[in-house]
Backbone bond lengths (Angstrom), bond angles and torsions (degrees), N, CA, C in turn:
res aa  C-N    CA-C-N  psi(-1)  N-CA   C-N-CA  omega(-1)  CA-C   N-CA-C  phi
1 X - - - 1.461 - - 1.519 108.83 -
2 X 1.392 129.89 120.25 0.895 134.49 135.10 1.567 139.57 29.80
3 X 1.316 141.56 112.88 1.577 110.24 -151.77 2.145 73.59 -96.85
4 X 0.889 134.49 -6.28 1.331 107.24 -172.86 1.922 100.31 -99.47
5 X 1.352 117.60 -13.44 1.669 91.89 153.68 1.109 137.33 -113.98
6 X 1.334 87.59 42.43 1.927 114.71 178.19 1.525 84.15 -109.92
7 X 0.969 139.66 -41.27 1.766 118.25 176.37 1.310 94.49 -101.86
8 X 1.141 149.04 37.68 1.351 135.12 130.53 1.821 116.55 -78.74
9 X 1.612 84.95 -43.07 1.878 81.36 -167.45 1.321 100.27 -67.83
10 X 2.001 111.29 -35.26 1.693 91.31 -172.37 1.624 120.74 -78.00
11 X 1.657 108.04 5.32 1.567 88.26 -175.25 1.974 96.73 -94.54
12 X 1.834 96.21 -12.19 1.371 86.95 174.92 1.694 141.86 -64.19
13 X 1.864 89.20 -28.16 1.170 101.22 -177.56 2.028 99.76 -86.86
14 X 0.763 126.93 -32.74 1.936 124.69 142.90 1.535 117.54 -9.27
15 X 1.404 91.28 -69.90 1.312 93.06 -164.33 1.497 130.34 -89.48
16 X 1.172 93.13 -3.60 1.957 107.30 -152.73 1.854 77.80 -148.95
17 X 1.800 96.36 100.51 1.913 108.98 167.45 1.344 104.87 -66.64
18 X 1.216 114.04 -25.29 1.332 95.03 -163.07 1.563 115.15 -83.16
19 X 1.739 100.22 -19.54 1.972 95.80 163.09 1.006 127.53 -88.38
20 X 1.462 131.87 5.31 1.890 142.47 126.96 1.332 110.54 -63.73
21 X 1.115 126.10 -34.54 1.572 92.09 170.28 1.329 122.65 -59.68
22 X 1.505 89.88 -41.20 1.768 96.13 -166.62 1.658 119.16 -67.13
23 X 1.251 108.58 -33.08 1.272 115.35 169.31 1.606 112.34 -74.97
24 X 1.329 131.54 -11.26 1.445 145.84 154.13 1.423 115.42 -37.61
25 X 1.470 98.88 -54.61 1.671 139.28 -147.78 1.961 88.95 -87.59
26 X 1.450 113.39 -56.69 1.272 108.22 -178.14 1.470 117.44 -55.02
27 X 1.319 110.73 -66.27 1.504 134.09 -163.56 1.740 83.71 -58.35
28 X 1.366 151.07 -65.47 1.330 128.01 -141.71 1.649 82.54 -82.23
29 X 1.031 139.81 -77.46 1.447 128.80 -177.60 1.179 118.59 0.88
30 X 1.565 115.72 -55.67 1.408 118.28 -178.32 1.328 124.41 -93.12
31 X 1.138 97.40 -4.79 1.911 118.08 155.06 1.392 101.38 -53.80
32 X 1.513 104.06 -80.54 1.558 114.64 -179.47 1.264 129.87 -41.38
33 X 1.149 102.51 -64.33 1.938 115.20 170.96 1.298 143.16 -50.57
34 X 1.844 108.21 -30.00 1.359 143.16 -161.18 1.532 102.46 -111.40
35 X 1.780 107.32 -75.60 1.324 127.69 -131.04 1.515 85.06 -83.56
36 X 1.191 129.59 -89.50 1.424 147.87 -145.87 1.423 96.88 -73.31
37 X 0.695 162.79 0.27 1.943 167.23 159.22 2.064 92.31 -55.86
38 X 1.532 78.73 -65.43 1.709 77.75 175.29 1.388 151.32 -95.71
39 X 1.581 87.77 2.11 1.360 101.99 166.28 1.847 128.18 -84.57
40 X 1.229 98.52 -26.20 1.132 155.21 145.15 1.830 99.13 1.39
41 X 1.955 67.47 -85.50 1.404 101.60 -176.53 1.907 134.03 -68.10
42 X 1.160 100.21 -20.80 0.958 123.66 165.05 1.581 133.19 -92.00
43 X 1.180 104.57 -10.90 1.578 135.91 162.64 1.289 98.66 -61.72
44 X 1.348 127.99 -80.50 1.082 133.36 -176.10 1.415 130.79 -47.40
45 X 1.246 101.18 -29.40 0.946 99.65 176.91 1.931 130.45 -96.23
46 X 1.381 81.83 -0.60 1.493 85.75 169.89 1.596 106.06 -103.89
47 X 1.402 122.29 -5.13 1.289 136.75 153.00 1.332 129.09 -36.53
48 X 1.025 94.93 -41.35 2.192 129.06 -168.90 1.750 88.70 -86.85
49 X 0.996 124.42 -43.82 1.171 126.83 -145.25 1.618 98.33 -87.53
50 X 1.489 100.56 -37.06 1.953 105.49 -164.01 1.795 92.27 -88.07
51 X 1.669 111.83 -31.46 1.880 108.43 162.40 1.542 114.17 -38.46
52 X 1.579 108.46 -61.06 1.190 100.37 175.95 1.350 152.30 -69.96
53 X 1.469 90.25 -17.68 1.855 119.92 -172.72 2.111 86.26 -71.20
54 X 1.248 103.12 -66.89 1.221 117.32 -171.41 1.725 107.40 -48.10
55 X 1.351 136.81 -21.26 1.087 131.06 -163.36 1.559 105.88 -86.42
56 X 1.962 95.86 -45.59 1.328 97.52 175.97 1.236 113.25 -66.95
57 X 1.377 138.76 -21.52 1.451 137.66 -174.08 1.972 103.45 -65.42
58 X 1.493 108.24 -43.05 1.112 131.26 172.99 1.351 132.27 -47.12
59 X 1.270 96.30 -11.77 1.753 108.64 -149.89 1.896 94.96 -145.06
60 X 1.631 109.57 8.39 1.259 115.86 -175.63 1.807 109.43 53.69
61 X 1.327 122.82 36.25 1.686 107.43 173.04 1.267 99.70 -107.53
62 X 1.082 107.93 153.01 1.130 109.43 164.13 2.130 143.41 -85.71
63 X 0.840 107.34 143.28 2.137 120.44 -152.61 1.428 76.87 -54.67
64 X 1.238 105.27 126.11 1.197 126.26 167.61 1.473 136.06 -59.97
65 X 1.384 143.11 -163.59 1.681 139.63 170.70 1.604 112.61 -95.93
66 X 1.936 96.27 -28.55 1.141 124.98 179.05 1.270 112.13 -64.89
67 X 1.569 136.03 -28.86 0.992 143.76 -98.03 1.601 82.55 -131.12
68 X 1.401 98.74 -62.52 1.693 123.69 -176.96 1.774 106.08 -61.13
69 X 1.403 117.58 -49.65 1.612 124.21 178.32 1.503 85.54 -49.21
70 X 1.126 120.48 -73.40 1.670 129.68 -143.98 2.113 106.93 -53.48
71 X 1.485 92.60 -32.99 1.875 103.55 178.04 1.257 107.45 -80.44
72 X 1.527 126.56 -17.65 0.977 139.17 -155.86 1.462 95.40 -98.01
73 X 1.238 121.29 -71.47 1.619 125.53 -178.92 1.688 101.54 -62.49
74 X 1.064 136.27 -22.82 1.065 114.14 -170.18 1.724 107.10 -101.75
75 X 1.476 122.98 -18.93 1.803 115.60 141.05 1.474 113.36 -52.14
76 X 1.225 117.70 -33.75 2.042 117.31 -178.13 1.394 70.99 -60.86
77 X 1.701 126.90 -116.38 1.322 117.41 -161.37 1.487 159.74 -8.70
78 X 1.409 97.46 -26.29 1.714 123.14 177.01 1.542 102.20 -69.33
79 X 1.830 89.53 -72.85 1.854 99.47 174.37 1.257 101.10 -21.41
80 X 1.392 122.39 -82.05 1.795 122.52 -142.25 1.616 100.64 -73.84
81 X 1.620 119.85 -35.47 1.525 82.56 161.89 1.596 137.87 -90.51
82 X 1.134 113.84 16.39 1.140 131.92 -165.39 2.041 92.95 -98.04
83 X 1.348 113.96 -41.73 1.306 115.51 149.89 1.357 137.30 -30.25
84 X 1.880 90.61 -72.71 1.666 97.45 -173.81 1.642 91.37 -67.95
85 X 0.695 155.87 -1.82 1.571 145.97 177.90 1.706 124.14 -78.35
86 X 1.747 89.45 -45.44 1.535 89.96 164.38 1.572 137.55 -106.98
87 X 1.651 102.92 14.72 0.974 119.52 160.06 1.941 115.64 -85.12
88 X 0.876 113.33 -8.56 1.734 117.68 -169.72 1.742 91.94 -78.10
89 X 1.424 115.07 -24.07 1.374 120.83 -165.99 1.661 115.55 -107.40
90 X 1.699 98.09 -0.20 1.734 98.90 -171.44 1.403 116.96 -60.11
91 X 1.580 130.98 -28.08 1.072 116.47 165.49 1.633 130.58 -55.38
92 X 1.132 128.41 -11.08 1.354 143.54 -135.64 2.112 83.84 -138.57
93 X 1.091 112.32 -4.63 1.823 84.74 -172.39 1.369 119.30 -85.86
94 X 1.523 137.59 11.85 1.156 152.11 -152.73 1.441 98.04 -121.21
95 X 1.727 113.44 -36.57 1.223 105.94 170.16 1.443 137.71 -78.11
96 X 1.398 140.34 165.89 1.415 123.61 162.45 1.147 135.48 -43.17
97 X 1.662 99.26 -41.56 1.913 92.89 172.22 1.441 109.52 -78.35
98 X 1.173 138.37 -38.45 1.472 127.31 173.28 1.151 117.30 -50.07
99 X 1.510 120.70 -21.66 1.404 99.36 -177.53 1.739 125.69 -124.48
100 X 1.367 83.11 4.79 1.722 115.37 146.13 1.465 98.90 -57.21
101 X 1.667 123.93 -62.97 1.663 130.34 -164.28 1.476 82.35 -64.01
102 X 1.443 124.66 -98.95 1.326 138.81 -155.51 1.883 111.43 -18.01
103 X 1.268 102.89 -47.67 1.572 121.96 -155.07 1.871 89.08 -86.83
104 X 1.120 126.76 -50.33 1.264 120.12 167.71 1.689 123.43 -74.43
105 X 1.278 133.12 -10.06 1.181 141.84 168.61 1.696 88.40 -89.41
106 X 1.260 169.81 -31.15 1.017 166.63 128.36 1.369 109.11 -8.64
107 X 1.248 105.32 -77.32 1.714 124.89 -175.01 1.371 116.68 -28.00
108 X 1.906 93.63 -57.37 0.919 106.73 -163.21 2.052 122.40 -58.28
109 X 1.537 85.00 -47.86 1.209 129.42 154.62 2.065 113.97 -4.07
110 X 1.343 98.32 -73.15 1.145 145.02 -170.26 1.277 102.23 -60.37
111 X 1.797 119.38 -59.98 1.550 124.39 -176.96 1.362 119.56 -84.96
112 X 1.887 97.80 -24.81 1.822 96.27 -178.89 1.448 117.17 -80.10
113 X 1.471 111.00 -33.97 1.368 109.43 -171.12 1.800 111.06 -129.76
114 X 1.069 119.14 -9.14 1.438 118.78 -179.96 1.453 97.82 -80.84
115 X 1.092 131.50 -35.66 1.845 114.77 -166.22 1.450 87.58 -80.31
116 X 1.581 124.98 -65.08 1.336 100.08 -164.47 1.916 120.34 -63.36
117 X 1.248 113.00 -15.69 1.874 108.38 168.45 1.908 97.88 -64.74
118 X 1.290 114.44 -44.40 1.443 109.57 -159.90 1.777 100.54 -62.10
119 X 0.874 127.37 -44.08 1.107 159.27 171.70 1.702 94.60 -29.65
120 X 1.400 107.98 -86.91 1.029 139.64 -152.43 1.905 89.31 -56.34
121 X 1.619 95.72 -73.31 1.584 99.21 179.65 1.186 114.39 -31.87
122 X 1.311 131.39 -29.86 1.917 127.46 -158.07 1.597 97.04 -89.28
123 X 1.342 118.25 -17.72 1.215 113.19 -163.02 1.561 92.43 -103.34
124 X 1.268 113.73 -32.47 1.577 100.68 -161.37 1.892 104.89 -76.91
125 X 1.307 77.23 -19.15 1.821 90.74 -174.52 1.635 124.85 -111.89
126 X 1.861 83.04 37.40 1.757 101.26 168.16 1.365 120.10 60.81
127 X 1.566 127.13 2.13 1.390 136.39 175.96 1.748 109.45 -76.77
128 X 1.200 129.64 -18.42 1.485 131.06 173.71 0.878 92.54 -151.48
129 X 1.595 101.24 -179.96 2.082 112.79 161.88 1.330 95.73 -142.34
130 X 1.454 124.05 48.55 1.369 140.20 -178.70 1.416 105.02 -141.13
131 X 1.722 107.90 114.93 1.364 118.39 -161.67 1.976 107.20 -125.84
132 X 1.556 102.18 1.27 1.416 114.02 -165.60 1.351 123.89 -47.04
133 X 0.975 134.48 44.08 1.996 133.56 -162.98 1.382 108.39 -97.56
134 X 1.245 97.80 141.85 1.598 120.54 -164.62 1.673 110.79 -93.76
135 X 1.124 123.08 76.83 1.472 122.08 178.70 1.399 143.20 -18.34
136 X 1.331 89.32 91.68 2.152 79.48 -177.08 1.502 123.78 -30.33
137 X 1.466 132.04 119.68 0.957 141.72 137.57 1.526 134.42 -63.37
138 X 1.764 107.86 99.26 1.387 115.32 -178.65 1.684 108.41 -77.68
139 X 1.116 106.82 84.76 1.481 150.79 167.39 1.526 122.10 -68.47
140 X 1.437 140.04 103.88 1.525 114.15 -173.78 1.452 106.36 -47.93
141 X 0.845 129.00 -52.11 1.344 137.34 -146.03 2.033 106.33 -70.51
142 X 1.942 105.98 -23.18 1.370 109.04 161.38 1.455 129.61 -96.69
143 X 1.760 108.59 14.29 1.418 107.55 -147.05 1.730 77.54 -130.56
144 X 1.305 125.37 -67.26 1.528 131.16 -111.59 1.758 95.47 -89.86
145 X 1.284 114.11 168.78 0.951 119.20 167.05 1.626 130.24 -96.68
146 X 1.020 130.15 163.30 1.688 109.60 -162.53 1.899 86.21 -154.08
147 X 1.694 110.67 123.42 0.986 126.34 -173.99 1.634 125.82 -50.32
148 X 1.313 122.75 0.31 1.223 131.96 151.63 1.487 130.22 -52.78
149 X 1.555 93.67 -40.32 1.505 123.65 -175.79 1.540 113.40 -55.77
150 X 1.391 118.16 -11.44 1.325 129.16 -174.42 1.357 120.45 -124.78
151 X 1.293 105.05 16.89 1.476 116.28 -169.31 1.725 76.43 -119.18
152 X 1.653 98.60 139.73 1.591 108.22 149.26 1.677 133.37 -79.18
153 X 1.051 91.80 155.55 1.960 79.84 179.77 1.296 119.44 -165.74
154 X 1.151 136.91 -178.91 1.830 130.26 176.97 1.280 131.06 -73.61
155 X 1.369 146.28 90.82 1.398 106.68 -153.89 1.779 78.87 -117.11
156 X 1.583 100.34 -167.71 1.543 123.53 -170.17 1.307 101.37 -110.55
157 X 1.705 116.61 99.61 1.562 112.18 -161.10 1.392 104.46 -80.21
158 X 1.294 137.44 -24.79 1.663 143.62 147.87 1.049 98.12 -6.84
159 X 1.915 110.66 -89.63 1.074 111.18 -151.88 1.550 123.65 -85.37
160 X 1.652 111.24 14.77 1.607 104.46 -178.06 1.840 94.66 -95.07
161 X 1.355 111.84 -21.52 1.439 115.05 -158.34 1.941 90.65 -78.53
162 X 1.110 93.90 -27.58 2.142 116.61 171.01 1.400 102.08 -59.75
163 X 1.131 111.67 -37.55 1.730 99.38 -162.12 1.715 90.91 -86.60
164 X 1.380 96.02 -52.97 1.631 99.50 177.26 1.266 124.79 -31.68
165 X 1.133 134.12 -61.72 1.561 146.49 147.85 1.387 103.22 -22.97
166 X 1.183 129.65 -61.30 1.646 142.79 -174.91 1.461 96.69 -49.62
167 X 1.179 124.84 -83.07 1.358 132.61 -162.31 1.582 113.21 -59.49
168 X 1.226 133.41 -49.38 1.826 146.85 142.72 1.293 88.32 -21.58
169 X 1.157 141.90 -78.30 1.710 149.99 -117.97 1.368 98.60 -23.90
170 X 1.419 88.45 -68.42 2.022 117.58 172.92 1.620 89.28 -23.01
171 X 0.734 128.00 -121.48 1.637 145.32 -155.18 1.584 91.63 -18.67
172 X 1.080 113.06 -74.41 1.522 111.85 176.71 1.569 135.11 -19.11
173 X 1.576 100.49 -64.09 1.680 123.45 175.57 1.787 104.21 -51.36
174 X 1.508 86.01 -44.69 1.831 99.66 -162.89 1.259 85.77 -49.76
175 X 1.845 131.85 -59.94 1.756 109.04 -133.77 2.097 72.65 -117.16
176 X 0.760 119.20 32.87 1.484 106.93 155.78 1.403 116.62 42.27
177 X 1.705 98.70 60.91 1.723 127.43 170.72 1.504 113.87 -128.24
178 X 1.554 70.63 120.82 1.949 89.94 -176.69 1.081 109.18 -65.61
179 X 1.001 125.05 138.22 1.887 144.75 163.82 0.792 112.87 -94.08
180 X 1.759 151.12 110.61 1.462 152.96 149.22 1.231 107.94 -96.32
181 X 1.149 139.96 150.07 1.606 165.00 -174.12 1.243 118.71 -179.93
182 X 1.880 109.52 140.26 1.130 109.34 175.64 1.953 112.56 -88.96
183 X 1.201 124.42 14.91 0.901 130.45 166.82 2.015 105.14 -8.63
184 X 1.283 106.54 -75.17 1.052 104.44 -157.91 1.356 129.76 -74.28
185 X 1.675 103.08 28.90 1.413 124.02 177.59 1.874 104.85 -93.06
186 X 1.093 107.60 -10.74 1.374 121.71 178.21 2.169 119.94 -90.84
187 X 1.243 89.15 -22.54 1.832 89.05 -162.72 1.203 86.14 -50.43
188 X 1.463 168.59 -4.99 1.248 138.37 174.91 1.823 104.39 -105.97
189 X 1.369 117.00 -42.16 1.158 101.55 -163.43 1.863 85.54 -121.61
190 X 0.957 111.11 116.88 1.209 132.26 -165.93 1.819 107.50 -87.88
191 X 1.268 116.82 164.30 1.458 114.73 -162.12 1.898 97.66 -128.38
192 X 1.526 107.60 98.73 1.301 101.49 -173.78 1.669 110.68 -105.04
193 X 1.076 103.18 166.64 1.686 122.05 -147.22 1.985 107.85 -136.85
194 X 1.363 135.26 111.51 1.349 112.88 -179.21 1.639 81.86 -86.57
195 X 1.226 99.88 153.06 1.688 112.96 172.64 1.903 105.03 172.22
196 X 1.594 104.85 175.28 1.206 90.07 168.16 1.558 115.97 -100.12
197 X 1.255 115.39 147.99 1.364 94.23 -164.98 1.521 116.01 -94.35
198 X 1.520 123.83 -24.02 1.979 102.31 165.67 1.326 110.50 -52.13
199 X 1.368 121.15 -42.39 1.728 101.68 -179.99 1.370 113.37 -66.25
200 X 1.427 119.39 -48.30 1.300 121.51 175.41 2.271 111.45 -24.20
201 X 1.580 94.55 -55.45 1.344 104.32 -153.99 1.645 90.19 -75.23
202 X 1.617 116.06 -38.62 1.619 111.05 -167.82 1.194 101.29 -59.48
203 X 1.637 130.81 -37.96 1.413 127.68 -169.01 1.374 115.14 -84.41
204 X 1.247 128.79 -1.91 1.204 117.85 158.17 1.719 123.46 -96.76
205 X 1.386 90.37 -19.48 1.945 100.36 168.19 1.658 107.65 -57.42
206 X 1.759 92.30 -39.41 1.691 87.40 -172.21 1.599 105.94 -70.57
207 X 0.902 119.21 -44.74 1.531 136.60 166.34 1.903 96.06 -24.94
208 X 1.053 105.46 -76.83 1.607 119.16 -154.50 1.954 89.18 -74.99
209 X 0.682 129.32 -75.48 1.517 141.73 -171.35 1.801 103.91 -27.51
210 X 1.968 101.99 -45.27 1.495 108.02 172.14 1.929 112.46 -45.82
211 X 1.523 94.09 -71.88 1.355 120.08 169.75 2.007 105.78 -11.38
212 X 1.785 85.92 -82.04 1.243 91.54 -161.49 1.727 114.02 -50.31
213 X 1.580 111.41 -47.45 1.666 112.71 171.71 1.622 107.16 -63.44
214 X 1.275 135.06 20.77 1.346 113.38 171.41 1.548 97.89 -126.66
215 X 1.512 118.08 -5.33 1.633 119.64 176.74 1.613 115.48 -87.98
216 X 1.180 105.37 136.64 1.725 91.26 -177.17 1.840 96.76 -96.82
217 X 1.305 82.24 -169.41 2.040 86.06 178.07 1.194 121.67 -75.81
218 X 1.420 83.77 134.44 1.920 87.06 -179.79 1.772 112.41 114.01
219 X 1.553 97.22 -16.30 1.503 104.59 -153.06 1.565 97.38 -85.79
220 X 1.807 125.91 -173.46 1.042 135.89 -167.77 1.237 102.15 -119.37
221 X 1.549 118.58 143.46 1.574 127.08 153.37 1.809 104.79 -89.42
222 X 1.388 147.24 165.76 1.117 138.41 116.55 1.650 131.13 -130.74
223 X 1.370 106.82 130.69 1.449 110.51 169.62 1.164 163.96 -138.02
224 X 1.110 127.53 144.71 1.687 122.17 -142.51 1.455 99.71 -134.22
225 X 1.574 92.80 149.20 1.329 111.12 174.98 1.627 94.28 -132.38
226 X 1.422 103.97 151.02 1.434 126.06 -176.95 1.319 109.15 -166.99
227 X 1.410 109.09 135.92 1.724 133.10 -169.36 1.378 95.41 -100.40
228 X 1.375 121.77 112.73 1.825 109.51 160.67 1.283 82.80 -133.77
229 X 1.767 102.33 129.47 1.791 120.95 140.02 1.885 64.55 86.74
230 X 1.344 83.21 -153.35 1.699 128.68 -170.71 1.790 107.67 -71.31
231 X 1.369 105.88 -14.39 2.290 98.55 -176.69 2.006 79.97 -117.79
232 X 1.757 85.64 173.75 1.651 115.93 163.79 1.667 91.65 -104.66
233 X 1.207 101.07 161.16 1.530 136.20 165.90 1.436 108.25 -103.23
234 X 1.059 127.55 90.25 1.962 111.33 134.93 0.942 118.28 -106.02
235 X 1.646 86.17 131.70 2.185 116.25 178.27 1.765 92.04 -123.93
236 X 1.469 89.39 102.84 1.788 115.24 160.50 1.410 113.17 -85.58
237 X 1.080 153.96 141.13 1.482 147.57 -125.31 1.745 100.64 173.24
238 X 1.365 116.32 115.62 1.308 111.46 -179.37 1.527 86.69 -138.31
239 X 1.798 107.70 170.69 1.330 129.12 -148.92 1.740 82.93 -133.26
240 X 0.875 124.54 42.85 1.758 146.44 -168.23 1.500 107.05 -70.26
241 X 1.157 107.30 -167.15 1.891 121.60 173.95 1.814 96.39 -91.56
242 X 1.253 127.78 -33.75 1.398 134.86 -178.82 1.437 118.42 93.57
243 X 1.073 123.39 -124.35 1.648 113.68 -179.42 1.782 109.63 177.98
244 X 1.010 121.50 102.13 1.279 139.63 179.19 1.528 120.73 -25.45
245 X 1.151 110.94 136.90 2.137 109.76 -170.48 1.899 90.40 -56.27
246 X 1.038 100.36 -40.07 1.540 94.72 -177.81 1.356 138.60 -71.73
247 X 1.486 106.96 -34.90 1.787 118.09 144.93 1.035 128.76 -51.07
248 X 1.722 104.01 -44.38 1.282 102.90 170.74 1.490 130.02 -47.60
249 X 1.211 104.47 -45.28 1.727 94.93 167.32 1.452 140.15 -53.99
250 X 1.770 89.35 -18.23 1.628 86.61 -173.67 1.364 115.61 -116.46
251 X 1.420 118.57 3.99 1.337 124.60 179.18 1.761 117.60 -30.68
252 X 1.401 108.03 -54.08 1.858 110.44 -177.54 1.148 83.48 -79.61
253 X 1.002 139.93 50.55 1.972 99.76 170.92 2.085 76.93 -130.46
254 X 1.514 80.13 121.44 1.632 110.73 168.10 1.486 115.38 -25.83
255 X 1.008 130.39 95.28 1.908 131.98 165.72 1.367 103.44 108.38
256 X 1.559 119.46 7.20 1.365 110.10 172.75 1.826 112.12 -82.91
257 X 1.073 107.18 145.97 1.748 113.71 176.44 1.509 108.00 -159.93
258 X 1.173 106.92 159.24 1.439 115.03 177.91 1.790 99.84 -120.76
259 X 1.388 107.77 -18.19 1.894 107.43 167.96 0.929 152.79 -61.15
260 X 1.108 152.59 96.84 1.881 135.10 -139.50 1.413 117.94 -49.96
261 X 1.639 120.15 -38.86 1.013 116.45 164.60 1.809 124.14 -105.28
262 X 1.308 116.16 31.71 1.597 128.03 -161.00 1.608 98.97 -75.21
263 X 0.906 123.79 121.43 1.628 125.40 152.30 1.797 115.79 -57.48
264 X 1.146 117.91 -32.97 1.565 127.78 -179.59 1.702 99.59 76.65
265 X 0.916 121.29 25.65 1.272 138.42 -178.54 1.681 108.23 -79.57
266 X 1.500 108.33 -66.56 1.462 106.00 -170.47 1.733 131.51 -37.64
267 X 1.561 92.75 -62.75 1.232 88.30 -175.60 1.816 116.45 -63.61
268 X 1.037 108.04 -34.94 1.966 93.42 174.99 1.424 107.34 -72.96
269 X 0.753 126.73 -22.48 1.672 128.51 171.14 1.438 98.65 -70.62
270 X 1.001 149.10 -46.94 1.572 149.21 179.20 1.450 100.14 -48.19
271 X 1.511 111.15 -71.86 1.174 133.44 -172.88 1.472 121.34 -47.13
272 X 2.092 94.42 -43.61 1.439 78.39 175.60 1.534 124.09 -91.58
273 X 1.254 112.36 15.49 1.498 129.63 176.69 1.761 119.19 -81.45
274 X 0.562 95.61 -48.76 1.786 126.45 178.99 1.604 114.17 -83.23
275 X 1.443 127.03 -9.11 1.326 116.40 -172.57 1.846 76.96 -144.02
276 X 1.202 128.05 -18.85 1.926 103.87 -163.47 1.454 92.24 -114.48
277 X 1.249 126.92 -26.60 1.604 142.99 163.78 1.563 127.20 -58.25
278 X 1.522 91.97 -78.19 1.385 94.72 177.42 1.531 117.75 -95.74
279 X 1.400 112.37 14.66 1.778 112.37 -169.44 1.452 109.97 40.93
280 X 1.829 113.58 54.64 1.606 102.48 157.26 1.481 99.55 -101.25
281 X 1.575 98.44 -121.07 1.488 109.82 -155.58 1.852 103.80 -173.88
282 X 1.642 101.98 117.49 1.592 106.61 -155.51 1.619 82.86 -120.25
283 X 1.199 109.86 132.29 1.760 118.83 163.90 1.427 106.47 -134.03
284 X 1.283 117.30 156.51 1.490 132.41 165.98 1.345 114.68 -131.27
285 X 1.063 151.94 136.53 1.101 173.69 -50.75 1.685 128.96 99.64
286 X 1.212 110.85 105.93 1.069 116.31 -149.00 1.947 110.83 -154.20
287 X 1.341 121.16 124.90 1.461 130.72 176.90 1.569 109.31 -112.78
288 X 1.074 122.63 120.41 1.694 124.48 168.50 1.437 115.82 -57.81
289 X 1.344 134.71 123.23 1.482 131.21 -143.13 1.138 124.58 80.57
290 X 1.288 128.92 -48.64 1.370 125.91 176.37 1.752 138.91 -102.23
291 X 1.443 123.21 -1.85 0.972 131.34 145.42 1.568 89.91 133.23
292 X 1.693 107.16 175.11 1.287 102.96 171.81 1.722 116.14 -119.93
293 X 1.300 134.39 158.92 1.517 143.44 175.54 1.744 103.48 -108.63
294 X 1.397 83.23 132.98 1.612 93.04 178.39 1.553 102.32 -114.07
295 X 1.569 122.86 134.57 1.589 102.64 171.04 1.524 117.19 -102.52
296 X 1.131 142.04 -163.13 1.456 115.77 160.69 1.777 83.42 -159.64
297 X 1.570 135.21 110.34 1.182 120.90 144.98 1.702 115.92 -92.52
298 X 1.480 93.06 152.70 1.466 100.23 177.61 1.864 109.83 -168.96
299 X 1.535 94.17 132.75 1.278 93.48 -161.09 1.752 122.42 -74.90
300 X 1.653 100.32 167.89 1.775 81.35 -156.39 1.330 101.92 -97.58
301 X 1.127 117.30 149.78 1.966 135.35 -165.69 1.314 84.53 -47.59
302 X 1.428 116.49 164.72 1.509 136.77 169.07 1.481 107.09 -58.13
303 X 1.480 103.95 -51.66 1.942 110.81 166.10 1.504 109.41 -5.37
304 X 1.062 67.97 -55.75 2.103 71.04 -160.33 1.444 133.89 -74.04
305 X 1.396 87.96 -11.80 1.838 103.89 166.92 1.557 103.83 -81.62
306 X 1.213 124.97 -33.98 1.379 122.52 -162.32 1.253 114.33 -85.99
């Protein structure tokens, strides 16, 4: 689609509530109807799986061969429906509401069934013997979309990239990776951004969340913000495993992953948010051994001239 009726629909749905509602009205429908039936389903079933992992941990036996096939076939399974799910929407991913759907069917993705597989994997594969995860609850209030969400607006990119850090922390503390940022060169004069801001915040979780699963312990995050001319700069910078001349090529390209349970979704969904949305500019940069740099330009809201 077009980058000029990609800012038509979003200044349409801006201006006119009543074409955010309606696109409100679509996207949770197909939350309901589509998305969560099978996520659902697959919840559970890796549920059954961490009961049992956990019993033998309980009972001093040791995680079985069975144990590993069974996590194993049931990531084969996730993938393909986690596929047919975001393929029902491929015509639609270029647009705002598709990638409102896509980017929140991701999310979701991520909290219902990736902590408890991550979980699961560390234990089955002798890295902990601590399997304790707290089950996503598909909750309106953790799932739904709410007609704001489609309206653009100003936000304070400081402090969402702040919260971001906040909410990660966890992952961080766990494998004992330092975080530096000059963030706090901003608490007075703040760095504002028109954009929408749940995608804004999901695409930098995906951003940071990459980071943290590609840093081992001990390792470094760093991040910077910088104003040149008329855009901000963020350069996210991790001390990671890195990413192969040969991955490298295929990172945006739709369904690629190197994760057991990865959709390959995120990063072109980032990309296409941030460069077909907001007309910035997304690079990666990246050495195998030495970690990878993410950049992110994006220009700064009118706010900030005034």
């Amino acid at each position: 689609m077009s980058e000029s009726i990609n800012r038509e629909k979003s200044d349409l749905a801006e201006k006119n509530p009543d074409f955010a509602e309606e696109w409100c009205r679509k996207a949770n429908q197909y939350l309901y109807d589509i998305v969560f039936p099978i996520l659902k389903e697959a919840q559970e079933e890796l549920k059954d799986l961490q009961q049992a992992a956990k019993a033998n941990l309980d009972s001093a036996q040791e995680i079985t061969d069975e144990d590993k096939n069974t996590l194993k076939s049931i990531s084969n399974k996730i993938n393909l429906k986690i596929d047919n799910i975001l393929s029902v929407r491929k015509g639609e991913n270029d647009s705002l509401l598709g990638l409102m759907l896509l980017s929140r069917v991701h999310r979701i993705k991520n909290e219902s069934l990736d902590r408890i597989y991550n979980a699961l994997y560390d234990v089955i594969h002798g890295h902990t013997k601590k399997i304790d995860v707290i089950p996503f609850e598909f909750l309106p209030e953790n799932i739904e979309f709410r007609p704001e969400e489609f309206r653009s607006g100003h936000i304070k990119l400081d402090e969402t990239i702040d919260l971001v850090i906040f909410v990660e922390g966890k992952s961080a503390d766990r494998r004992k990776i330092e975080i530096n940022s000059n963030l706090s060169d901003f608490k007075t004069t703040h760095i504002f951004i028109d954009c929408h801001s749940s995608l804004t915040f999901d695409s930098f979780i995906e951003l940071f969340k990459n980071a943290f699963d590609a840093t081992p312990v001990g390792g470094k995050l760093n991040i910077k913000l910088e104003k040149k001319g008329e855009n901000v700069i963020v350069t996210i910078s991790d001390t990671g495993v890195g990413i192969s001349e040969e991955n490298l090529k295929k990172v945006f390209e739709k369904g690629f992953t190197t994760k057991p349970t990865g959709t390959g979704m995120g990063l072109p969904l980032v990309k296409t948010y941030f460069e077909d949305i907001l007309h910035g500019k997304f690079e990666l940069k990246s050495k195998e051994g030495k970690g990878t740099t993410v950049i992110v330009t994006l220009p700064l809201s009118k706010k900030q001239h005034d």
